[in-house]
C-alpha positions as CSV (number, residue, x, y, z in Angstrom):
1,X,-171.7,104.7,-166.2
2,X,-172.5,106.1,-169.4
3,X,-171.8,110.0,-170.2
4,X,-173.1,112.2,-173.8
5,X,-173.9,115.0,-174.5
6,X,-176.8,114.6,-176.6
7,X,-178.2,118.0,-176.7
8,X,-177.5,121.5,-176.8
9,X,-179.6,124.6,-176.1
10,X,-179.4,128.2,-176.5
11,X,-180.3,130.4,-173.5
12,X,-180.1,133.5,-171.6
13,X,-177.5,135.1,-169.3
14,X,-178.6,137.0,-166.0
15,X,-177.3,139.9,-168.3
16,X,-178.9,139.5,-171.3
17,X,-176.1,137.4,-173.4
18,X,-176.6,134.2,-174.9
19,X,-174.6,131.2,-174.5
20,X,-175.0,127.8,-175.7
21,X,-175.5,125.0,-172.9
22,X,-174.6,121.0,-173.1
23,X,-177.2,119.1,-171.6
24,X,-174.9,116.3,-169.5
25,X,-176.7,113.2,-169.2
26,X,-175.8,110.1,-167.2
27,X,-177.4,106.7,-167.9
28,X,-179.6,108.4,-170.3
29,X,-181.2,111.3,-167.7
30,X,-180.1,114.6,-167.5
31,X,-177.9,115.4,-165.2
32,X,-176.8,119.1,-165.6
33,X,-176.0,122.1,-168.3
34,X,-173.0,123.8,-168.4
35,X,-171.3,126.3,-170.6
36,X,-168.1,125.1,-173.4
37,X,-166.2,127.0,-170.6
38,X,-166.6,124.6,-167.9
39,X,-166.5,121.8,-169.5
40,X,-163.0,123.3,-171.0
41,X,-162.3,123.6,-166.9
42,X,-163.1,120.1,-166.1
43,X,-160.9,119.0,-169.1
44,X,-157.8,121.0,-167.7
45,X,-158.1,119.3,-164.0
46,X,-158.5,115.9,-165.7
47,X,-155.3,116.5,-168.1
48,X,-153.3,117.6,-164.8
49,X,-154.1,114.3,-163.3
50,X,-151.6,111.4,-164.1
51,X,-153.6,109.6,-167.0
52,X,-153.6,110.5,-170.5
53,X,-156.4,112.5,-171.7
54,X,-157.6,113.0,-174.9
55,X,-158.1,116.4,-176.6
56,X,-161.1,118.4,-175.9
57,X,-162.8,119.9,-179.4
58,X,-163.2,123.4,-180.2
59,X,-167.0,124.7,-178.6
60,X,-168.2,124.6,-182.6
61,X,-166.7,120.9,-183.3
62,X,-169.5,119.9,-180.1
């Protein structure tokens, strides 16, 4: 199973604010967008588990 991020797009809160949202594709389709903020979620439950994770980049460094 292949994961990237190939993409990014800036869009529109329900009130009004912009936020920048990774398109997450899988095998080459798009799967989902989410915000820097879950993503950084996602990273924390995966660090908690037992295997070594690596470090998650700043939402600029993406």
């Amino acid at each position: 199973m292949h994961f990237s991020i190939p993409e990014t797009e800036v869009r529109s809160g329900d009130n009004g604010s912009t936020y920048v949202a990774y398109n997450i594709h899988v095998n080459g389709v798009l799967h989902c967008r989410v915000r820097y903020s879950q993503l950084l979620g996602l990273h924390e439950q995966v660090r908690a588990a037992p295997a070594r994770c690596p470090v998650l980049p700043c939402s600029y460094c993406l």
